[in-house]
C-alpha positions in Angstrom: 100.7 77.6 71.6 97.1 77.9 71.1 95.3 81.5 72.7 92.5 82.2 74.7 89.3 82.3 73.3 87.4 85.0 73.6 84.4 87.1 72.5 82.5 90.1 73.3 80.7 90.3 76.3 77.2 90.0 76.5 76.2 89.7 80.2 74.2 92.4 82.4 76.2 95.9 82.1 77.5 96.3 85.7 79.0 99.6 84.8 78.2 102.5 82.4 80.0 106.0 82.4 79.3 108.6 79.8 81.3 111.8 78.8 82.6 111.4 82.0 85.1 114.9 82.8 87.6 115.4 85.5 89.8 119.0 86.5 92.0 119.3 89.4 92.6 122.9 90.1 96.5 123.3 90.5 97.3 127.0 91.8 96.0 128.6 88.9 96.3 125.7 86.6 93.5 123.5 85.9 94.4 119.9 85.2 91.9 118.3 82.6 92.9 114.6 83.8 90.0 113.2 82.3 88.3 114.9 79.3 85.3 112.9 78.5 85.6 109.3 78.5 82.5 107.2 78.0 83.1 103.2 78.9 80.6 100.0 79.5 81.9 97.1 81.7 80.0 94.3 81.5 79.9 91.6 84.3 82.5 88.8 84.1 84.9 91.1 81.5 88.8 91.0 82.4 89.3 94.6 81.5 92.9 95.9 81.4 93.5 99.6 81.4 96.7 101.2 80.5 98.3 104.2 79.5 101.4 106.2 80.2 102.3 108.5 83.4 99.8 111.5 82.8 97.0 109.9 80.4 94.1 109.6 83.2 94.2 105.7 83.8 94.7 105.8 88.1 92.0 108.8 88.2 89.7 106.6 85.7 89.8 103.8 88.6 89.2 106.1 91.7 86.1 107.1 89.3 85.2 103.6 88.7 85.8 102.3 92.5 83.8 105.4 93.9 87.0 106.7 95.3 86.3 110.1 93.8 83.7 112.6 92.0 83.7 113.7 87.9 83.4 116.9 87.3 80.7 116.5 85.1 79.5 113.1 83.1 77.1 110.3 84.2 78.1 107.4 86.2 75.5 104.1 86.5 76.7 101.3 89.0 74.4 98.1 88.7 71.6 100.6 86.9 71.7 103.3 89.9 73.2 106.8 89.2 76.0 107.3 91.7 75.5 110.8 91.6 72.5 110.5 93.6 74.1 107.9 96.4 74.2 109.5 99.8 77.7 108.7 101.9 76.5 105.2 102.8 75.6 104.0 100.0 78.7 104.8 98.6 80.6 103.2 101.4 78.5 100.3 101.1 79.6 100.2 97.4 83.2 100.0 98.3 83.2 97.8 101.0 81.0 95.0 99.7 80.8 95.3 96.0 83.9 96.0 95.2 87.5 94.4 96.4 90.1 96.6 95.8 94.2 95.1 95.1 96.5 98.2 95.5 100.4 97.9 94.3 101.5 99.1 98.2 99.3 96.2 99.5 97.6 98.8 102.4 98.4 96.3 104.9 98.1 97.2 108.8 101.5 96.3 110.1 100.9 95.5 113.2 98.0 93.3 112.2 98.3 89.7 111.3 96.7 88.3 108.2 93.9 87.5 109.5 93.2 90.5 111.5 94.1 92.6 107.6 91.6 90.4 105.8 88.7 90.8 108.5 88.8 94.7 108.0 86.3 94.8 105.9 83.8 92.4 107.5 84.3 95.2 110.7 83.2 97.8 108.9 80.6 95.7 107.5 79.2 95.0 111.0 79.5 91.0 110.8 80.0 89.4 114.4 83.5 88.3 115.3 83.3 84.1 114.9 81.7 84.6 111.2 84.6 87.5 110.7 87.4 84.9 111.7 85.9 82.2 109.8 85.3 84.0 106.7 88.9 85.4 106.5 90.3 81.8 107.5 88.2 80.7 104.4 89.8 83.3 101.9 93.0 83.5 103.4 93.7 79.5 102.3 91.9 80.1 99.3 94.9 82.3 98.3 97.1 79.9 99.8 97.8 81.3 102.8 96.5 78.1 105.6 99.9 78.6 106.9 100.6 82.3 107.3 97.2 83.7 108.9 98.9 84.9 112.1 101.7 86.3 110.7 102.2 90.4 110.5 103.1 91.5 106.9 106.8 92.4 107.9 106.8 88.1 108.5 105.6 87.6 105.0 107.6 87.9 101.8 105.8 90.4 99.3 103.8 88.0 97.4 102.5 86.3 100.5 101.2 90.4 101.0 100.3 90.8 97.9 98.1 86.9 98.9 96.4 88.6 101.7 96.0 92.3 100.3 93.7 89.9 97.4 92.4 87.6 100.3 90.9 91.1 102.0 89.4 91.8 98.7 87.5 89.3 98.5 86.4 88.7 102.2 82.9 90.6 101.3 82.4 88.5 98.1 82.2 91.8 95.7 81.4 90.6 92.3 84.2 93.2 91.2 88.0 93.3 91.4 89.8 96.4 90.9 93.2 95.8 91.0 95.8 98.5 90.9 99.4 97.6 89.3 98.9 94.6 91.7 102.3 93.0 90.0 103.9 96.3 90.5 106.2 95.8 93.6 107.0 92.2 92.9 109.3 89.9 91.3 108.1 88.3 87.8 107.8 84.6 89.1 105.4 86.4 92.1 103.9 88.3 89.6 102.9 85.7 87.6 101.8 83.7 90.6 99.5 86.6 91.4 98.1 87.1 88.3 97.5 83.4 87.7 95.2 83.7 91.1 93.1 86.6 89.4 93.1 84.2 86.5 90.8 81.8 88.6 88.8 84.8 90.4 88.0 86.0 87.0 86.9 81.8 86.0 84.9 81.8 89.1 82.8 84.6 87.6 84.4 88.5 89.2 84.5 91.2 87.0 88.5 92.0 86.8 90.0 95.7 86.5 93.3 95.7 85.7 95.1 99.1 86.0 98.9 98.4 84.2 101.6 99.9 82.4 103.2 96.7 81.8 102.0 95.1 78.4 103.0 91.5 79.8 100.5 92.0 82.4 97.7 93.5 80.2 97.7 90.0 78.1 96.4 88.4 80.6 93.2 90.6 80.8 90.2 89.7 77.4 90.0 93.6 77.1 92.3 96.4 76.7 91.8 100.4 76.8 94.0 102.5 76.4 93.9 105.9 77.6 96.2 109.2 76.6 96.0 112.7 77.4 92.8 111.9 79.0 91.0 110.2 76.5 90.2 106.5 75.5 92.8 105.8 72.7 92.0 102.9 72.0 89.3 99.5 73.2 90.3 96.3 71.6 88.6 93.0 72.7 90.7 89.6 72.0 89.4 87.7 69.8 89.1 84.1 69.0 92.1 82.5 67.2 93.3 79.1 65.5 96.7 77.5 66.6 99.4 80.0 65.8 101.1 78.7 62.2 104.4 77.2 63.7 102.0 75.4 65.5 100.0 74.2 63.3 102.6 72.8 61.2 104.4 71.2 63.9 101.0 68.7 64.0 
């Protein structure tokens, strides 16, 4: 079996954060889920993040999808400071740059698939015949030609898991930020699913992958690993020959 090749990145940064802090206040506790953690994603990186219950990784990705605040720390999204975005431009972050892949899918259930995947294109103000083509498009990109009036209690949960990544990338976001997207599924689906983020990640999107599973994270180039609220560790894969047994097989 011969490995991926791989090598640092060295495209435009698309995302810089620096000492960044976070504390919940709990009664009269304060929960230090985050405790300085400085990271650079650069654009077309397939970044996996992991890290037991408790060690910061889902609050790290509301931080990185603009989902939530730091308490203190510097956050730069495509060069701009995200502490100085009003509302909007927040919004307009998450709707159109980036295409977010949740474990629970977040479908409407009494929506069909293509009403799910043309969410985003509402909110984005697009007409209705561009919406309906656009999520047509997407929706047999993932493989889905067949399905796109069906309602997700029609569709088994990797056909959800199809559309849930089909309304991610209705807006074309250069980023993916995909939350234990394999989490609720079976390990044939899985792999199915992650072989499709393979391709989005080919096609040139920026992949975040938020796991505890190690099988999972080998798919990604990168992997940090947080604990206790801090970056643990930040490996990059590296180029590789043919593993020995291989080798000597030829």
């Amino acid at each position: 079996m011969q490995t991926r090749n791989s090598v640092r990145p060295s495209g435009p940064i698309v995302i810089d954060i620096e000492n960044i802090t976070k504390d919940y206040v709990m009664g009269e506790e304060i929960v230090r889920a985050l405790r300085g953690v400085s990271l650079k994603i650069h654009r077309n990186e397939y970044l996996a993040i992991m890290g037991p219950s408790g060690s910061g990784k889902s609050t790290l990705m509301n931080m990185l999808g603009c989902l939530d605040t730091p308490s203190s720390g510097r956050y730069e999204f495509n060069g701009r400071i995200v502490a100085e975005m009003n509302d909007d431009e927040l919004a307009a972050i998450r709707n159109r740059e980036i295409g977010f892949v949740f474990q629970t899918f977040n479908l409407l259930p009494r929506a069909n698939s293509l009403r799910n995947v043309e969410l985003p294109l509402i909110y984005a103000g697009i007409d209705p015949e561009t919406r309906e083509e656009r999520a047509t498009q997407v929706l047999c990109e993932v493989g889905l030609s067949d399905r796109l009036h069906h309602k997700p209690s029609e569709l088994s949960g990797g056909q959800r898991q199809r559309v849930a990544i089909a309304r991610a990338l209705v807006n074309r976001p250069s980023i993916i930020l995909a939350d234990e997207p394999t989490g609720n599924l079976d390990s044939k689906t899985g792999e199915e699913i992650m072989a499709l983020l393979e391709n989005l990640y080919d096609r040139g999107n920026t992949i975040i992958l938020v796991t505890h599973e190690p099988d999972i994270a080998r798919h990604a180039r990168r992997t940090v690993r947080l604990r206790d609220g801090l970056i643990e560790s930040d490996e990059f894969e590296t180029a590789t020959e043919l593993e020995p047994a291989t080798a000597e097989a030829h």
